[in-house]
N, C-alpha and C positions, 0 to 999 in steps of 0.2 A: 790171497794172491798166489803162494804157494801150490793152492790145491789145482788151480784151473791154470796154472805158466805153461801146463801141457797143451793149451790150446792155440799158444802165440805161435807164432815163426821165429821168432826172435826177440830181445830187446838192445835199448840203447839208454847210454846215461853216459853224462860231461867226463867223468873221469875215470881212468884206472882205479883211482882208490874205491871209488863209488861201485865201481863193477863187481871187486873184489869183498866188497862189503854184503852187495845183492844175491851175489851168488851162492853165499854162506847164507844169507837169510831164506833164501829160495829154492836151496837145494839146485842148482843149475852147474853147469859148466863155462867156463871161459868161455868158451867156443857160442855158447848163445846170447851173450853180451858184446855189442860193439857199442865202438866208445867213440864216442864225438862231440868235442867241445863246443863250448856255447859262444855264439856269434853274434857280435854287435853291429848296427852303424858304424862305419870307423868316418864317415865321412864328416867335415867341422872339425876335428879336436884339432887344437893347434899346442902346437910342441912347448910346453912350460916354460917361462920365463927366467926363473930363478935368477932375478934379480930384485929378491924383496926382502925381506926379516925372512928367519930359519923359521917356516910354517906348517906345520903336520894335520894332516886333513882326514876324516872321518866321513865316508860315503857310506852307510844302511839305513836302516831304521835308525832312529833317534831313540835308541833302549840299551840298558843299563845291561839286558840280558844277551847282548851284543857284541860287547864289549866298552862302551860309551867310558863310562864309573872307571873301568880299570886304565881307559886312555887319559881322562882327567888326572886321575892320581901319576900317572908316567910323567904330563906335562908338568902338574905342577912340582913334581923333583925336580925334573929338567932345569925348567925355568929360573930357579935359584942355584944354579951352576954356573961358576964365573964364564964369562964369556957366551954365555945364552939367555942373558937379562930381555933380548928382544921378540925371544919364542914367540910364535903364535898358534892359536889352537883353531879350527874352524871345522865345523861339523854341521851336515844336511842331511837329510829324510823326513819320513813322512810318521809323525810323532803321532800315537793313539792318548786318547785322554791323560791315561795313565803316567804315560810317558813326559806329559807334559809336566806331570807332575815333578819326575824323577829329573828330570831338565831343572825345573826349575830350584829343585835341592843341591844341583852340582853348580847353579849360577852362584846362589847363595854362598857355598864354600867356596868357590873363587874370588868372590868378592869379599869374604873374610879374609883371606891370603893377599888383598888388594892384586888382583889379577883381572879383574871381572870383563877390563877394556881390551883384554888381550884376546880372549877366546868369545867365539860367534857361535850361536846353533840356530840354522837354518832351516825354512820348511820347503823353502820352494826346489821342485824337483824337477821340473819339465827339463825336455832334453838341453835346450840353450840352458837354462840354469846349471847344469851341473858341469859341459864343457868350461862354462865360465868358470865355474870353483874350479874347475882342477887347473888349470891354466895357473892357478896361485901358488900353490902348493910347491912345498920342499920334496916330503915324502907323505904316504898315506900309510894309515892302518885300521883295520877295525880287528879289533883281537880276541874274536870267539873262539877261546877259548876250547871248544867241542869242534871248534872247523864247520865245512859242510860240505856239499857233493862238488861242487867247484868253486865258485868267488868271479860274480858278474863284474864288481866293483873294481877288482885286480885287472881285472882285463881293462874298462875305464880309463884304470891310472893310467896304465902301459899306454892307453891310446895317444894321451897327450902327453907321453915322455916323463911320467911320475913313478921314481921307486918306492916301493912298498913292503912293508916291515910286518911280519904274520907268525901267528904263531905255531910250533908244530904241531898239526892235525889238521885232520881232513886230508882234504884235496891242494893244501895250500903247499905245505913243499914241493910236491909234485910238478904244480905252476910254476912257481918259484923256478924250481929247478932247469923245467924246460924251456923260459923266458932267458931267467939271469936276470930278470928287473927288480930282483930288490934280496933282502934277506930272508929265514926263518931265524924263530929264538925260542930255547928250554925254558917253561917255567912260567909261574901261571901268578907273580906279582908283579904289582908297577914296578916293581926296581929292574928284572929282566928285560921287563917293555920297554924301559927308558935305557939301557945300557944297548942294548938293539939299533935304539933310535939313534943315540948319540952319536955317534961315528959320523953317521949320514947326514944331520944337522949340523955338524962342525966343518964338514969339509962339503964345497957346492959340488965342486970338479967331479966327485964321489958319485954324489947325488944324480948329479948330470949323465955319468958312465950309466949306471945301474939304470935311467930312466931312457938311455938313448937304447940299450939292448932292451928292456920290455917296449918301447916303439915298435923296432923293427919286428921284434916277436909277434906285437898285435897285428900290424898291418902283414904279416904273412902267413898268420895261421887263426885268427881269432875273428875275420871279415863274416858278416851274414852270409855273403856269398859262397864264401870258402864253406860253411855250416851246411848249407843249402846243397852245395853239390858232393857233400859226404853224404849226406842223409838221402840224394839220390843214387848213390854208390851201393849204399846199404842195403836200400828198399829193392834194386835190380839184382844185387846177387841172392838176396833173401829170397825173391820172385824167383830164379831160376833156379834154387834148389828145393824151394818148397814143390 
């Protein structure tokens, strides 16, 4: 890719971080990266209820290598902390063989800690399915660890008014940042994930603040539409200087 980028006009990628990362891999300049974030349906999500048990949700893949393992071990501290006896854990995506495996080794330890009715891993994904999950939800996280070029999932929460707990890297403070819908947190054990989380579990009013700012962030910067008419912003200026 490096040898032949002399051939583009330009490129494009979700995030500043992302650009800054490409540009070093590719020898390019700022100037031939523009950045324009990934765009959802925003239409359907309805604004979180948060009138349930303190509930922390898990929207990717259903892998360990994801973050999943290190969210199980957050809740289960969590959950044996006075006054968060009613946690709950709820996690969906789309689980490869493998994974079903790995699922089914973290149900097992939940259910040795007698936890096992408290936390759900779900497969179903279509688009009503996952408005539905988020709709429950306290706060969300999936905590890879290594980040990635943006966080489709982040954008999700914000849509139905859910803050979100991430860890620093990637793209994910950067979002963070520019929403205000949730936190970032140092450090790469359950015990940081769960000290992150806490606050936001303990207090709704909290929760509700952080989720009503990544709302309004999603429905004004994160719409397919809004996507659609950068990307023809980009395509016209690139045309008239190419």
């Amino acid at each position: 890719i490096r040898e032949r980028s002399s051939d583009c006009d330009g490129f494009v990628t979700p995030s500043n971080y992302y650009r800054g990362k490409m540009c070093q891999r590719l020898g390019l300049s700022a100037d031939a990266v523009d950045v324009v974030p990934v765009g959802i349906e925003l239409e359907g999500y309805m604004q979180a209820a948060f009138d349930g048990p303190p509930t922390i949700g898990f929207l990717s893949k259903l892998t360990p290598s994801l973050g999943l393992a290190l969210l199980v071990d957050a809740f289960m501290l969590l959950k044996r902390k006075p006054g968060l006896e009613t946690l709950q854990l709820r996690a969906t995506g789309g689980p490869t063989r493998g994974d079903k495996r790995a699922v089914a080794r973290l149900q097992r330890r939940l259910a040795r800690a007698g936890m096992a009715d408290d936390a759900r891993f779900l497969t179903a994904l279509e688009r009503a399915d996952r408005i539905g999950f988020l709709k429950d939800l306290t706060v969300m996280s999936v905590p890879m660890l290594d980040g990635e070029a943006f966080g489709t999932f982040m954008v999700e929460a914000w849509a139905a008014g859910v803050p979100v707990v991430q860890p620093r890297a990637g793209a994910f403070p950067e979002l963070v940042k520019q929403t205000g819908g949730g936190v970032v947190y140092d450090g790469d054990s359950p015990e940081s994930l769960a000290d992150a989380l806490e606050p936001i579990l303990r207090d709704q009013e909290h929760a509700r603040q952080l989720g009503a700012r990544g709302r309004e962030a999603a429905l004004r910067e994160f719409g397919v539409e809004t996507m659609a008419k950068r990307m023809v912003e980009v395509w016209s200026r690139r045309k008239a200087e190419s």
